[in-house]
N, C-alpha and C positions, 0 to 999 in steps of 0.2 A: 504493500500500500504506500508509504514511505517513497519508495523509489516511484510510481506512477506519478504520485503528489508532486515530487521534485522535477521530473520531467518536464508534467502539465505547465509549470511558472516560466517555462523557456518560450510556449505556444500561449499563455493565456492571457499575458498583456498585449498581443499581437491583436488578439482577436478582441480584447478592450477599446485598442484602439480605432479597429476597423467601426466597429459598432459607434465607436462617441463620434468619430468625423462624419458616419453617415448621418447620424443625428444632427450633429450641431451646427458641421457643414454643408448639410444639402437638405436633410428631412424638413427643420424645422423651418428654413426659408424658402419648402417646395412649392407653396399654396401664394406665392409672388413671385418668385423666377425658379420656373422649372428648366432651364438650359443646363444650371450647374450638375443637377442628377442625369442627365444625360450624357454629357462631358465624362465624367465620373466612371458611371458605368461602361460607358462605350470603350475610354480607354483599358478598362478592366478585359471586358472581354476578348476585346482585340488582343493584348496582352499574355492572358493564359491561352489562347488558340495559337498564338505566334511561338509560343517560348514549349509547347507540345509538340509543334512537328518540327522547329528547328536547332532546340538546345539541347546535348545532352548531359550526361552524368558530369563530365569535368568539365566542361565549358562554365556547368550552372553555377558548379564551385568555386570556378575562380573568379566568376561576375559577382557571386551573394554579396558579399561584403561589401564592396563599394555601393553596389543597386539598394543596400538594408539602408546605408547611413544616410544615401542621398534622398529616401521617403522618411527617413526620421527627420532630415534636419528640412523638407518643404513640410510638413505636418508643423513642425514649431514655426516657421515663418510665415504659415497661411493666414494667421490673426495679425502678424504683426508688418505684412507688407500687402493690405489690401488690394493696391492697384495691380497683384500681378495675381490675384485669386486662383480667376481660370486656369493660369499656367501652371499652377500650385496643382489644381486638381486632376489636371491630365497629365500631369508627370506623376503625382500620385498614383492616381489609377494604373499609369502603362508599366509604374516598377510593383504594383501591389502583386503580378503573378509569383516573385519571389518569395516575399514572406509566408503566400498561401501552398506554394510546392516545397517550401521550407520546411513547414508544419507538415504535408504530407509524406515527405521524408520521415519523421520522427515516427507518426504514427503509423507508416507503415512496416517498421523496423520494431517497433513493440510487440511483445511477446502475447499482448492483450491491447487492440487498437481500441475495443468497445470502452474499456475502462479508461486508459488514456483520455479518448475522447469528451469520456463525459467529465472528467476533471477537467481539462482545458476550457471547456466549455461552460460549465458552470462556474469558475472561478472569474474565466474572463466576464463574465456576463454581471458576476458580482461586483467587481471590478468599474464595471460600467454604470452601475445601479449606485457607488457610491460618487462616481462622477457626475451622475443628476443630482444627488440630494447633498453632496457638501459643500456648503458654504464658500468656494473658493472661485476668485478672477477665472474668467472665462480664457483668458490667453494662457493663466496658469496652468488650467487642465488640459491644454493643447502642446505647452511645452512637457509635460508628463504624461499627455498620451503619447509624443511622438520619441522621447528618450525611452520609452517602453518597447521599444521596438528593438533595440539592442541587443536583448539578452538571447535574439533567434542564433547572433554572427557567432554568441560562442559553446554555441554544441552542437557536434557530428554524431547523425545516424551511422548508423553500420551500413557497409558496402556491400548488401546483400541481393541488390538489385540488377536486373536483366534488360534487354530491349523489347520485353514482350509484347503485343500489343492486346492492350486492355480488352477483351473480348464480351466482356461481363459488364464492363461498364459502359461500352458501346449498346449493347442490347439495351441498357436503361434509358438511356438521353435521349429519345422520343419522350418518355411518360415524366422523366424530370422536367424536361421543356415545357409540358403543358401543365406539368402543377406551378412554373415559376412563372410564365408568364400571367396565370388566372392572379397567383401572390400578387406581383407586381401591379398588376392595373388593382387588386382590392386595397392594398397597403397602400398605396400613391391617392386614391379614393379617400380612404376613412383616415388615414394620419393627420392630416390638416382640421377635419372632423373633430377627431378622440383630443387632439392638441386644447381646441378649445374646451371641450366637455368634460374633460380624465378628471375623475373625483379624485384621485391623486396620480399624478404624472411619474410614469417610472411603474408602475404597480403592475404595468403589463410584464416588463424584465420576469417578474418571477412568477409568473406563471410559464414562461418561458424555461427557466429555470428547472422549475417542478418536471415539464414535461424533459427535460435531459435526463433527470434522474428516472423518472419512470422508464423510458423507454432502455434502459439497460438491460433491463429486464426480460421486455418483452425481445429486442433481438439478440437473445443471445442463445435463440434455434427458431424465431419466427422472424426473418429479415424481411422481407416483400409482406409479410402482413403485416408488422409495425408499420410499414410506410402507409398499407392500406387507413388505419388510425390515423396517421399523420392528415391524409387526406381528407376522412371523414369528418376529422378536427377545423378541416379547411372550408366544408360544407355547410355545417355548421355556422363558422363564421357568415359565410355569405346568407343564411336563412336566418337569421334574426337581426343582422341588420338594418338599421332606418333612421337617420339620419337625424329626425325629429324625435326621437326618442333616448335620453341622454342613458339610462338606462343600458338600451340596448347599442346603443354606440360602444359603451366601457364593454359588455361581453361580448360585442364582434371583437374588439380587438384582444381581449383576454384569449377565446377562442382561434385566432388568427397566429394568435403569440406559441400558443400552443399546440399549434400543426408545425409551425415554424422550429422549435425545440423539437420536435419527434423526428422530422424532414433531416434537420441538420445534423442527427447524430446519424439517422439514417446514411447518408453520404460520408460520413468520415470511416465509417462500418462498408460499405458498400467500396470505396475506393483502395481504399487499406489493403483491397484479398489482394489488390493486384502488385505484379512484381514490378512495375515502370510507375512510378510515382509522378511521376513529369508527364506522363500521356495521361494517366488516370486523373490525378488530380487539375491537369492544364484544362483537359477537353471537357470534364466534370463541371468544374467552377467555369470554365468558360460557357459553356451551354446555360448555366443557371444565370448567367450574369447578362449575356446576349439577351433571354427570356425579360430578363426584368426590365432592361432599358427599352423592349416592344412595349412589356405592359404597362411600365409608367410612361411612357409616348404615348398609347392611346387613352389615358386617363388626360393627357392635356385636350384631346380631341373629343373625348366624351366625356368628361365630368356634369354635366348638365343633364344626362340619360343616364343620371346614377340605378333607376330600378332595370334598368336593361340591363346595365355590367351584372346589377345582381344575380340578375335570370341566366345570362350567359355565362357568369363564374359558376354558376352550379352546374350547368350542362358541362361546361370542358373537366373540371371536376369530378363529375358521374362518369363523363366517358375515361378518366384516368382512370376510375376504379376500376371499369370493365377491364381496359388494356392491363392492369397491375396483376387481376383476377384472371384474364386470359395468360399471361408470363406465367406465372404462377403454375396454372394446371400446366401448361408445356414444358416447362421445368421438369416437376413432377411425374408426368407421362416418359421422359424421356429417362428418369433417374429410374422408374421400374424395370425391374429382371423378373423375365417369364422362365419358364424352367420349363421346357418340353421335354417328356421320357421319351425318347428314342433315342438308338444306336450314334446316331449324330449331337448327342445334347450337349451343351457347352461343359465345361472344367468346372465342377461343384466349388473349385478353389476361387477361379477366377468369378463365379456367379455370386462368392461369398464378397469377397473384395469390393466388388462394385456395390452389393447392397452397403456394407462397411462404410464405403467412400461417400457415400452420400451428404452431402453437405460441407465438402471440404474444396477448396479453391483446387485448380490445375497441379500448383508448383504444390500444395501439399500433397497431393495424391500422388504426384510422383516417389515425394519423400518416403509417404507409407508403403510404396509399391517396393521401392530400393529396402526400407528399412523390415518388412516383410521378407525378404530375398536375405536378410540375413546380410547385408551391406554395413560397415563400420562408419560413423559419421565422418569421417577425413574420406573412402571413398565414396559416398553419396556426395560429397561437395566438390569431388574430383569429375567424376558423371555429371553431376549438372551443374559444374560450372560457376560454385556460387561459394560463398566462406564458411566454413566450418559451424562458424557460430550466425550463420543464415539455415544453417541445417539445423541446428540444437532452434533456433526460434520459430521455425515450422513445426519441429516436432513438439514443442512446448502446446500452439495454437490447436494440433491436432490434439493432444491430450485433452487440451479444454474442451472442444468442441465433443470428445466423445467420454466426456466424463470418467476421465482415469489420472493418475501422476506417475507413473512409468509405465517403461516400456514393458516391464514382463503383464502390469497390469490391459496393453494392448494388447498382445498378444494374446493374451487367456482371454479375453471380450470376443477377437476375430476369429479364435477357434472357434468357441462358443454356436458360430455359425457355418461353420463347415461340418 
C-alpha cells in the first residue's frame, strides 16, 4: 500500500493540475469566451495523436524533461503575462501529451494499474478540491499548480515495454468517442448553469471522488461492465436535468461527476493491459480529447436547444450501451471453448489453458503459456524480449487476476482443470 501511495504523488499533482487550469483557465470563463476551450483542447489532441505515431521509447525520454519544465513554467506565467494567454494555452495543450504518457508509463509498469490508479486519482482530485476552497491568490494556486508538475521529470518506469500495437484499445475508441463527445456538449451545457446554482461549489469533486473509489471494485473482473455504470451514471445525468430547476441542476452535475470518476479509472485500467504506453495512452487520450473539443463546439452552436442536447445525449448514450453490451457478448462468445468428442478433438491441455486464460491481456498469456512450459523467468524474458522484472510484473498481474500468490499456487488452480 505504502509503495502504491508513494508512487501515486509522482502522477497526482499532474493531474491537480490539469483539473485547476481546466477550471480556472477555461471552464469558468467558458459561458463569455469559449475560443480558449477550444484552443486548449485542440492542441491536446493534436498533441497525443502526433506524439503516438511518431515518438518513441527514447526519443520521448530524452524530450520529457525539457517539454515537463517548459508546461510548468507557461502554467505559472498564464496569470501573470495576460497579453500572451492564448499562446500560454496552446503550448500548454501541445506539450500536455507528455505529462499524460508520462503517467501512463508509470501505470503501466505497476504491478496493480487499478490500484495505482485510483490513488492518483483520488489524491489528485483532493488536491484540486482544496484549491477551490483555500483561501489563497488566484496567481498563487497557478504558480503551485504549475511547480506541481515537476515531480513526473524524476521517476523512471521500468523498461518493460514493446512496439505493440494496442489492439484492445483500438476496439474501444469508437464507444469512448461517443460517450466523450455526448460528456463534452452536457459538461460545456450545464457548467456555466451548476456555476451559478452549486449550493456549494466544488461538492461535485467528491462525488467524483467517491465514484474512483467505488469502481475498484467493480473492475477488478467486470471491466466493460463498470464502464456500462459509468454510462448509465451519464444517462442519468442527462434525465433529470432542467435548467430551471436548481435542485436538479446540482444532481445533473453530481450524476455527471460521477460517470466521469467510473469512465476515468475505467481508461487508466483499460490502457494499462497494453505493452506500448505511447500508442495506448497517445490514441486513448487523444480520441477523448478530439471528442470533447466536437462536443463543447456544438454546445456554442446549440446552447439555446438545451432540451434537444438533452434528448440527443441520451440516445448517443443508449446506443453506447448497446455497442458496450454488443463488445461484451463478442468478447465472450469468442473466449468460449466447445469441447467436441471425437477422434479429432482438440488437446484437453490446451482447451484447459484457454479457459485459464481468460481475462488476461496478450503479453500475459504469453507469460502463462512460457511459464506453464516450465520456462525460468531470465528465459521467458529472453523469448519475449522484455526484462526480467517485466516478467516477474506480468506474473504478479496474472496472480491477481486469478486469485493466487504463487506460482505453485497457479499451477494447482490450472491443473484443477485438466
Amino acid at each position: 500500500m505504502t509503495a502504491y501511495l508513494i508512487r501515486s504523488l509522482y502522477i497526482a499533482p499532474a493531474i491537480f493540475t490539469l483539473f485547476f487550469f481546466m477550471l480556472y483557465g477555461i471552464l469558468i470563463p467558458f459561458k463569455e469566451h469559449k475560443i480558449p476551450l477550444i484552443l486548449f483542447s485542440s492542441s491536446i489532441f493534436v498533441s497525443l495523436l502526433m506524439t503516438a505515431f511518431l515518438i518513441n521509447r527514447k526519443l520521448f525520454d530524452k524530450l520529457f524533461i525539457p517539454m515537463n519544465m517548459l508546461i510548468s513554467a507557461c502554467v505559472i506565467a498564464y496569470p501573470l503575462i495576460p497579453a500572451f494567454k492564448e499562446i500560454f494555452l496552446i503550448v500548454i495543450g501541445a506539450l500536455s501529451a507528455f505529462p499524460f504518457i508520462k503517467g501512463g508509463f508509470i501505470f503501466a509498469s505497476s504491478r496493480d494499474p487499478l490500484k495505482l490508479g485510483a490513488y492518483a486519482l483520488v489524491i489528485g482530485n483532493l488536491l484540486f478540491i482544496l484549491g477551490i476552497f483555500v483561501p489563497v491568490d488566484l496567481t498563487i494556486k497557478y504558480i503551485i499548480a504549475g511547480l506541481s508538475l515537476i515531480p513526473l521529470s524524476f521517476v523512471e518506469p521500468e523498461n518493460n515495454f514493446t512496439d505493440e500495437t494496442p489492439k484492445n484499445v483500438l476496439i474501444h475508441l469508437p464507444i469512448l468517442f461517443m460517450y466523450f463527445i455526448v460528456y463534452g456538449i452536457f459538461h460545456g451545457t450545464i457548467h456555466p448553469i451548476y456555476r451559478e446554482q452549486a449550493y456549494l461549489f466544488g461538492t461535485e469533486q467528491i462525488f467524483y471522488t467517491a465514484a474512483v473509489v467505488f469502481s475498484v471494485y467493480i473492475f477488478r473482473k467486470y471491466l466493460d461492465f463498470g464502464f456500462v455504470i459509468g454510462v448509465v451514471f451519464g444517462i442519468l445525468a442527462f434525465t433529470f436535468f432542467d435548467p430551471d430547476n436548481r435542485f436538479l441542476v446540482n444532481l445533473s452535475m453530481y450524476l455527471i461527476q460521477t460517470s466521469f470518476g467510473i469512465v476515468n479509472l475505467y481508461l487508466v485500467r483499460l490502457f494499462s493491459e497494453s505493452t506500448n504506453p505511447i500508442k495506448s495512452f497517445g490514441l486513448g487520450f487523444g480520441t477523448v480529447f478530439l471528442a470533447h473539443v466536437l462536443g463543447y463546439s456544438l454546445t456554442i452552436l446549440a446552447y439555446q436547444y438545451m432540451r434537444y442536447i438533452v434528448m440527443a445525449g441520451n440516445i448517443f448514450l443508449g446506443g453506447g450501451l448497446i455497442a458496450i453490451y454488443t463488445l461484451f457478448l463478442r468478447k465472450q462468445k469468442q473466449e468460449v471453448v466447445y469441447v467436441v468428442e471425437t477422434p479429432e478433438s482438440p488437446d484437453p491441455k490446451k482447451i484447459a489453458f484457454e479457459k485459464f486464460s481468460m481475462g488476461l491481456s496478450g503479453r500475459e498469456r504469453d507469460v502463462l503459456r512460457l511459464t506453464v512450459e516450465g520456462k525460468t523467468i531470465k528465459e521467458i524474458s529472453e523469448i519475449l524480449k522484455i526484462s526480467e522484472s517485466a516478467v516477474k510484473t506480468y506474473l504478479q498481474r496474472i496472480y491477481q487476476k486469478k486469485n493466487v500468490s504463487s506460482k505453485d499456487e497457479l499451477m494447482e488452480k490450472l491443473s484443477e482443470l485438466m
